[in-house]
VOMIMAR-90363 format. One line per 4 residues: their letters; for each residue x negated, y, z of C-alpha. Coordinates in steps of 0.02 Angstrom, whole numbers. Example, Ala and Ser with C-alpha at 12.3 -4.5 7.8 and 13.67 -1.06 7.14 Angstrom:
2
as = -615/-225/390  -684/-53/357
This chain:
618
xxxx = 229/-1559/-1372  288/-1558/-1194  161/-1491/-1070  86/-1370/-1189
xxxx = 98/-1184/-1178  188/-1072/-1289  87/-927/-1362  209/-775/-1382
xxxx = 114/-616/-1475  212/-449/-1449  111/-399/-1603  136/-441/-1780
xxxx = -41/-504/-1792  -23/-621/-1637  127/-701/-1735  48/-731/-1866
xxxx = -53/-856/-1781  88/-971/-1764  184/-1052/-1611  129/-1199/-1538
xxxx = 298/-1305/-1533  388/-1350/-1384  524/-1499/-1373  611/-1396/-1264
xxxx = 745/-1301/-1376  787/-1171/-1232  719/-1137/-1081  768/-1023/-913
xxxx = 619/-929/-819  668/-852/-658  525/-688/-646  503/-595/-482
xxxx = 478/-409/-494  456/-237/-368  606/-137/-352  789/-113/-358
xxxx = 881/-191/-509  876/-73/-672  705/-23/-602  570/-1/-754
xxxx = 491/-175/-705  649/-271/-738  683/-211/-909  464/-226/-948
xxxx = 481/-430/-883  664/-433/-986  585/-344/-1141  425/-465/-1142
xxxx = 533/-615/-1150  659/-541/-1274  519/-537/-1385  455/-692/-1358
xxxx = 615/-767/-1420  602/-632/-1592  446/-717/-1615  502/-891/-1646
xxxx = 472/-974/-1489  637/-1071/-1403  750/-949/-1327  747/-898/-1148
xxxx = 861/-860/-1006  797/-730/-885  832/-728/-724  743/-569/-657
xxxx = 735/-584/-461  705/-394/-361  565/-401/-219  561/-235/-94
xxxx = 372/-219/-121  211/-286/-248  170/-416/-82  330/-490/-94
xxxx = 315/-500/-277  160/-607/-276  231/-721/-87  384/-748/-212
xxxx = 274/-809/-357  146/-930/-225  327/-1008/-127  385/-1071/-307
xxxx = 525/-976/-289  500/-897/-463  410/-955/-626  341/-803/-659
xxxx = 295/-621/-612  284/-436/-685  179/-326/-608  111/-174/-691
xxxx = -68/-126/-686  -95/36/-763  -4/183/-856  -79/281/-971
xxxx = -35/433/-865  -23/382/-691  -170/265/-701  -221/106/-619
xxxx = -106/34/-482  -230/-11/-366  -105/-126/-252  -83/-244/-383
xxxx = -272/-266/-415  -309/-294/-216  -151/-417/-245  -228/-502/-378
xxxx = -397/-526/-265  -330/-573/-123  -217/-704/-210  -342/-746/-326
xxxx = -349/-961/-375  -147/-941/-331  -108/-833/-470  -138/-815/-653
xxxx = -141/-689/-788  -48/-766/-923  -3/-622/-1024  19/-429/-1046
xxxx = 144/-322/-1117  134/-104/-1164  302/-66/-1094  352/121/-1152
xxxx = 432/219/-1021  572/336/-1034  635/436/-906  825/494/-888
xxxx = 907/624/-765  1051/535/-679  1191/609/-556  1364/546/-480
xxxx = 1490/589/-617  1534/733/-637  1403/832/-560  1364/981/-673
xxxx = 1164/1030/-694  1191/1147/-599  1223/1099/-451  1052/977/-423
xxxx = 925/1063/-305  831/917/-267  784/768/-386  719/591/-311
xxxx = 634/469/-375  460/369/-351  299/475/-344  214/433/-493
xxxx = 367/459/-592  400/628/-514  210/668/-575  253/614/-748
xxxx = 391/739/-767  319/872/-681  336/1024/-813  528/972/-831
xxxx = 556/978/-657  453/1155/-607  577/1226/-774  716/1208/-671
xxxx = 655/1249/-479  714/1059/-417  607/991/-227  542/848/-250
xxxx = 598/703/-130  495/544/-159  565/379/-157  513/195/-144
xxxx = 571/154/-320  638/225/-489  803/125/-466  803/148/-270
xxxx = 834/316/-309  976/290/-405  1064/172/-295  1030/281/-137
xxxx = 1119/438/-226  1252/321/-271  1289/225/-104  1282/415/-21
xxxx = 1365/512/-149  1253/645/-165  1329/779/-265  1167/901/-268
xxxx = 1030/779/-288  985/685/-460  864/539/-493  740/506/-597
xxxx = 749/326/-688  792/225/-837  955/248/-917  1004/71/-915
xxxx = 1022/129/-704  1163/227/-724  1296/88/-782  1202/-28/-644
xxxx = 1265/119/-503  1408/190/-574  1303/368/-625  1294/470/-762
xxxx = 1168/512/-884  1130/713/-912  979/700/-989  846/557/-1067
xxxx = 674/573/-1115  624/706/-989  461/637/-970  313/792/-1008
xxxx = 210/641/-1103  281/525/-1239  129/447/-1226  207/367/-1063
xxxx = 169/172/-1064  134/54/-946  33/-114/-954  116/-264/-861
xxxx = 43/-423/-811  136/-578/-798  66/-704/-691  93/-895/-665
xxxx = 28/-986/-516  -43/-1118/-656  -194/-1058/-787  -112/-1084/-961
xxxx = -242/-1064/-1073  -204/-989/-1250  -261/-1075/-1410  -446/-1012/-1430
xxxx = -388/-933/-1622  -268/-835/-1547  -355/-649/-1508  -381/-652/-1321
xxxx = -398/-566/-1154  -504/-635/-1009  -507/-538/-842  -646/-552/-716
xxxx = -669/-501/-557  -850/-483/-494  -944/-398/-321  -1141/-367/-335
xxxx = -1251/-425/-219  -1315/-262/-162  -1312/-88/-192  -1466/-58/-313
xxxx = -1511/46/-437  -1460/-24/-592  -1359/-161/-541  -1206/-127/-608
xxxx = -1310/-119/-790  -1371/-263/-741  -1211/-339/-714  -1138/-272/-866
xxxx = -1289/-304/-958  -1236/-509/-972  -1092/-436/-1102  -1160/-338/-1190
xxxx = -1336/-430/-1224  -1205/-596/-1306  -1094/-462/-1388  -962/-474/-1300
xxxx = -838/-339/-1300  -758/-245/-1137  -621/-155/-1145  -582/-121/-972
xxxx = -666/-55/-824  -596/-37/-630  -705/-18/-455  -628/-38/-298
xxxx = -682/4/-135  -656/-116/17  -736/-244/130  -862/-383/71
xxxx = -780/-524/7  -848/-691/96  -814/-870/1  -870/-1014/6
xxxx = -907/-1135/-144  -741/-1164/-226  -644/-1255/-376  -540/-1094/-386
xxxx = -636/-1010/-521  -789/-1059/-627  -937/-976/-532  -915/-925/-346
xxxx = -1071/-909/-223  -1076/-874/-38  -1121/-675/-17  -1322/-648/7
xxxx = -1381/-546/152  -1446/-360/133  -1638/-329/133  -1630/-273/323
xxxx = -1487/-235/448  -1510/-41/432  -1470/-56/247  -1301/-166/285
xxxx = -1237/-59/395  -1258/88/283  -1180/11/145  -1023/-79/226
xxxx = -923/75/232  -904/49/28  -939/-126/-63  -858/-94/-212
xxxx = -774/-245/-315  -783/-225/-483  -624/-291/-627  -670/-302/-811
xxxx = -570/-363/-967  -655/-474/-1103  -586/-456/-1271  -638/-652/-1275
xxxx = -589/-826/-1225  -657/-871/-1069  -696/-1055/-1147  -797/-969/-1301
xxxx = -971/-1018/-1255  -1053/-839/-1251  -916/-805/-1100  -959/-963/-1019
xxxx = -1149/-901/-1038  -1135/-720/-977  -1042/-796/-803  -1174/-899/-780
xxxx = -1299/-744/-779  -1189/-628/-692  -1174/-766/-548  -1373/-742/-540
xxxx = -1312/-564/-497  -1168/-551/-396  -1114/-674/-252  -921/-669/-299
xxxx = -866/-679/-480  -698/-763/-524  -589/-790/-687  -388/-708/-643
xxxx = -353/-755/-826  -371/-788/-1002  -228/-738/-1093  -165/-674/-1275
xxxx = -209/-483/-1320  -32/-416/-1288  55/-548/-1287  97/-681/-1139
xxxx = 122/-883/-1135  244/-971/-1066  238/-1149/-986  324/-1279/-1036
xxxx = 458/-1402/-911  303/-1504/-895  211/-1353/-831  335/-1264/-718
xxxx = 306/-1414/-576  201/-1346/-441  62/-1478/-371  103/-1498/-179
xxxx = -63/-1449/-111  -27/-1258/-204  129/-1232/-91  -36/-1227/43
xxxx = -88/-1059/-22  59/-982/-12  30/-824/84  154/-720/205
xxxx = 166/-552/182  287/-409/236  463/-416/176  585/-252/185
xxxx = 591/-238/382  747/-115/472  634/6/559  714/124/697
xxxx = 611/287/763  659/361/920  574/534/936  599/598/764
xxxx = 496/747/770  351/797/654  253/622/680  422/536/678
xxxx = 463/598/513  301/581/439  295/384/482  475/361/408
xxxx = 439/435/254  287/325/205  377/177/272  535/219/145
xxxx = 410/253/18  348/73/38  514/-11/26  586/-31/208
xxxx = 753/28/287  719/150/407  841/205/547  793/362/673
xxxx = 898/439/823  859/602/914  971/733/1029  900/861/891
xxxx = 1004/859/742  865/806/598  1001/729/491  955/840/335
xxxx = 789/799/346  827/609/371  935/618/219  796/681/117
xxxx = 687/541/142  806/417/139  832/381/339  999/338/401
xxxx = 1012/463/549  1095/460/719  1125/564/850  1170/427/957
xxxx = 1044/300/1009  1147/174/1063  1244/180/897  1105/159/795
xxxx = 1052/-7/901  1214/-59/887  1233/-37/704  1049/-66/623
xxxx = 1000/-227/688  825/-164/695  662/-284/681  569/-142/751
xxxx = 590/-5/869  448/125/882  449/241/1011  392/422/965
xxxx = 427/572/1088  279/656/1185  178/567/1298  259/690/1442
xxxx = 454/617/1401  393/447/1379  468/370/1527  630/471/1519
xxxx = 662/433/1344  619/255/1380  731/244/1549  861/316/1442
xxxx = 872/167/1308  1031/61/1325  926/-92/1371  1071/-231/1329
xxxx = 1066/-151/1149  875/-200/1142  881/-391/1181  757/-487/1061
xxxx = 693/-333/978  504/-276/953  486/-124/1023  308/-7/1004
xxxx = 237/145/1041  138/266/956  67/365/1087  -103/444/1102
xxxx = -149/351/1281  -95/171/1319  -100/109/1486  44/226/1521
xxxx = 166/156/1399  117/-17/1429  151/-21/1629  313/72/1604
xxxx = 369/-33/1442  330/-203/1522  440/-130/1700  563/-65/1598
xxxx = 613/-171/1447  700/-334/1446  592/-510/1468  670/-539/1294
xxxx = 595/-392/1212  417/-418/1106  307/-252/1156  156/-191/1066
xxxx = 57/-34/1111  -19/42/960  -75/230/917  -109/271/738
xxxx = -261/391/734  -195/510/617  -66/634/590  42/723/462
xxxx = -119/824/403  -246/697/389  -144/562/325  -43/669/209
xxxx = -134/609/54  -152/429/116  -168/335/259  -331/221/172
xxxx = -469/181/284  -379/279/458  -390/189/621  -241/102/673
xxxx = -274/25/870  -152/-121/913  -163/-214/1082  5/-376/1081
xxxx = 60/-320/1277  188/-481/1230  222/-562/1084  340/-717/1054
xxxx = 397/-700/875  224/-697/810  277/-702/634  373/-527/642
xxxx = 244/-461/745  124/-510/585  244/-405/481  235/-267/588
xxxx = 53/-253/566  65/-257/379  143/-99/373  5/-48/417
xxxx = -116/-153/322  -39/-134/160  -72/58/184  -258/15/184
xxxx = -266/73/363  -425/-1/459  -352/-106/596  -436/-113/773
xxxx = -361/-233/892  -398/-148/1063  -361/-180/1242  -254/-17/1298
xxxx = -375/-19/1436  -531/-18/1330  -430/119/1208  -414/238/1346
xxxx = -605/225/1414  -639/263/1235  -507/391/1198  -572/488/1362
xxxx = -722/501/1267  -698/549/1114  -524/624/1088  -497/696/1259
xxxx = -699/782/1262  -644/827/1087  -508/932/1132  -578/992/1283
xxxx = -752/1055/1188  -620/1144/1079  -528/1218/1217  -660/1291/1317
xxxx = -752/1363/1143  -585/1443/1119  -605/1527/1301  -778/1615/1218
xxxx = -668/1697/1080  -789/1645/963  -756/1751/789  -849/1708/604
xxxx = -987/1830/540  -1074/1848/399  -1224/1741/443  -1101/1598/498
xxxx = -1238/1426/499  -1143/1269/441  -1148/1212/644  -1047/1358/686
xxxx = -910/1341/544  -889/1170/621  -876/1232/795  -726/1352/713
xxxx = -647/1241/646  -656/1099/800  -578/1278/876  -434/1299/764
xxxx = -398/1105/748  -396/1088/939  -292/1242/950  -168/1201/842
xxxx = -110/1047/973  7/1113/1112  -60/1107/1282  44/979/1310
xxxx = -39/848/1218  -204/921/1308  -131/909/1463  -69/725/1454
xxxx = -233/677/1370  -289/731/1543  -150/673/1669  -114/510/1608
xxxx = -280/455/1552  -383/418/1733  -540/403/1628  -511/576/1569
xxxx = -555/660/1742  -711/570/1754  -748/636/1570  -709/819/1643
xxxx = -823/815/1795  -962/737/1680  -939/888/1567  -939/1015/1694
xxxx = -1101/928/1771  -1155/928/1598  -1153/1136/1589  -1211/1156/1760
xxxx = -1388/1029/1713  -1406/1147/1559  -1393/1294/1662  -1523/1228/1780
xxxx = -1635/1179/1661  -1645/1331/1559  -1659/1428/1729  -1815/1289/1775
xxxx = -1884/1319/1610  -1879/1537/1614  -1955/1506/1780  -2126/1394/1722
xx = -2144/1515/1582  -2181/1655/1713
């Protein structure tokens, strides 16, 4: 009957079950999913309704809509602009994609699991036509599906470039006409860009599948015959011994089956008492504040999956022990065992008061770098990677390495103001040519635009952005607290310091910071007046202890203590700066002088006390 929900099994055995009617005989569902069109998550959400309509159920129109990044995916889903999303959530070589269960947290009483689908993946080797084999020296395509054709890419001596998406790659070889690069993507891509196909299945794994989601902003419960899925999301109380056994414990001791597993680090959650899901407790204080603080760096949320219903009364049980437990447990879904539902007209109707939790996330910003150096480089490249158009100018020619990370390049900064319309304009030299490179910016070209620095002192840039830039100009000093090294396998959990100098257009300003955010960096909003009393010292006395080791010519030996490897390698890391850093550290940091006259009173009291101490032992 209208209003009901469709049960669709992918399986045989789900089918067998039967189709609760609809009197609806056709239906359209519009489903939102990451990436450029012929990406692998179009054809998983196209494939899971194709077989919906093989398995009796009325036939559907798809109407697959392509978001830049997983946020967007899930803001598309909570606006109503879609039925549906696709999202995958693990791959049986890649595994887990963690963004998608943070998603599914943070959104969670706003979106639903409604079904799953085992998508197989199958990679294919596409180049413009009529490139030969032999010509490719680089192949680009997203990380993890580089990874999963690893041994066929090391056979034939190909770099790696990484991309934002499968199908990104694709288009971006197509709209640039590269003639030595290939990508790496489904085959269906190559009639969507014009590209050939010169090889398919070069994945090293034919075991290469990936589990999708699709979620509904409604829970559509499945018929309670029908072999189900529920997934829960739980965070313990403390950190115990035992009390993830514990937690556990409430499934197993009813029989329950689990047959899924996932931790995730991050911050506490804090609720309140809600109607979102069925159990949900305010968080319970640690046994003493020593203990909290200890244990704050990792509270780890746990995500399990129920081969039950959730309304089968040992389920209903075992949540009401685990709440005993743990503080935060919610229900993200009940759904069919590989197999999804579908809602009915009746259904697809939002209630007004959802379009309230509705959340704004990043969408693809135009990103221009100015200083596009080492740092420069290493910013654009994860930005790319996460779906937004980057733009960088320098007077060095860095064009080759722009192309292979997907940046448009110019050597002319006014042309690429002129041409980019740019949301965001980071500034990125040294700290020395900060005020040239700023007082040489075409400052009609930069009306309305955001612009931020990156620098590792703030006052400077602040006084000379606010003289120099236009009133209409947004400005925000920030320095990320990590570099190409540090951050090269992830930028989780690094400090990020943000101080709004101005801010009008709040809501791009917001977007800005997600960059960030969605990178898992740990975000400090700081006055650049309190970052530079606190940069003087602990970065500045940091490089200076380094720099005046360095001046003992300190050397390893073989009864090296674990102190003294550290000093070596504060030496080497230190070292490895230029002296110009050091030197602005100093210069344009006032706080910094005070920090070196503090350290050189520092040596001279040690001195005197050692001397006052040799002297009472006489």
């Amino acid at each position: 009957a209208l209003g009901r929900s469709v049960v669709v099994g992918v399986e045989s055995a789900l089918s067998e079950i039967g189709v609760v009617e609809m009197s609806t005989s056709s239906t359209s569902a519009r489903v939102a999913f990451q990436g450029e069109r012929g990406a692998y998550s179009e054809a998983a959400a196209r494939e899971m309704f194709a077989i919906a309509g093989e398995r009796q159920a009325p036939r559907l129109t798809v109407d697959a809509i392509p978001c830049a990044s997983f946020d967007d995916v899930f803001t598309t889903l909570i606006s109503g602009k879609v039925e549906y999303a696709a999202v995958p959530i693990e791959n049986t070589l890649g595994g887990s994609i963690h963004a998608n269960y943070d998603l599914l947290l943070r959104h969670h009483g706003a979106v639903h699991i409604v079904g799953e689908h085992s998508f197989r993946v199958r990679h294919a080797l596409l180049v413009t036509k009529g490139t030969p084999k032999s010509a490719i020296k680089r192949v680009m395509s997203h990380p993890q599906a580089l990874a999963q054709c690893d041994g066929f890419i090391r056979r034939n001596g190909w770099e790696r470039v990484p991309a934002y998406d499968t199908a990104g790659s694709a288009k971006m070889i197509a709209e640039q006409k590269l003639h030595d690069a290939a990508a790496i993507c489904s085959a269906s891509a190559a009639e969507l860009f014009g590209l050939e196909v010169l090889e398919n299945g070069i994945e090293d794994d034919t075991n290469n599948f990936t589990r999708f989601l699709l979620l509904h902003c409604q829970p559509l419960l499945p018929p309670s015959e029908a072999p189900c899925k529920t997934t829960v999301v739980f965070q313990p109380s403390t950190n115990e011994a035992g009390i993830l056994f514990k937690a556990l414990s409430v499934f197993a001791l009813r029989e329950i089956d689990l047959c899924k597993i996932e931790s995730r680090p991050g911050r506490r959650v804090s609720v309140s008492p809600s109607a979102d899901g069925p159990v949900a407790k305010r968080p319970r204080s640690g046994n003493s504040a020593s203990e909290a603080a200890a244990s704050a760096q990792f509270e780890y949320t746990f995500y399990i999956d129920l081969l039950a219903h959730s309304s089968d009364q040992k389920v209903v049980n075992a949540l009401r022990h685990l709440d005993e437990i743990a503080p935060f447990v919610r229900v993200l879904g009940c759904f069919p065992a590989e197999g999804i539902l579908i809602a009915s007209a009746a259904q697809q109707t939002q209630p007004a008061e959802l379009v309230r939790l509705r959340s704004q996330r990043s969408v693809a910003m135009r990103v221009g770098i100015i200083g596009f150096g080492n740092f420069g480089q290493f910013l654009a490249q994860w930005f790319v990677a996460a779906g937004h158009q980057l733009f960088a100018a320098s007077r060095t020619d860095y064009s080759a390495e722009a192309a292979k990370i997907g940046v448009t390049f110019f050597r002319d900064t006014a042309a690429m103001l002129r041409e980019s319309a740019l949301d965001v304009l980071i500034l990125a030299p040294s700290i020395i040519s900060f005020e040239k490179v700023l007082g040489a910016l075409p400052m009609k070209l930069l009306e309305g635009v955001l612009v931020v620095d990156v620098l590792s002192v703030k006052i400077l840039p602040k006084e000379a952005m606010l003289r120099a830039l236009p009133a209409s100009c947004d400005i925000v000093c920030s320095h990320p607290m990590f570099g190409p090294e540090s951050g090269k396998s992830g930028w989780r959990d690094l400090p990020f310091v943000y101080d709004a100098v101005r801010v009008k257009d709040r809501h791009r300003y917001c977007r800005f910071l997600s960059l960030w955010e969605e990178q898992g960096c740990k975000m400090t909003n700081l006055s650049c007046e309190e970052h530079d009393r606190m940069a003087a010292g602990s970065q500045f006395i940091t490089h200076l202890t380094g720099r005046v080791l360095g001046k003992l010519n300190l050397s390893s030996t073989p009864i090296n203590t674990k102190g003294f490897e550290s000093l070596l390698a504060l030496i080497d890391s230190t070292s490895a700066d230029s002296f110009d850093l050091f030197y602005a550290l100093y210069a344009h940091n006032s706080n910094s002088t005070e920090q070196l006259t503090m350290f050189a009173d520092a040596l001279e009291s040690i001195r005197a006390d050692l001397l006052a101490f040799k002297q009472a032992q006489r």
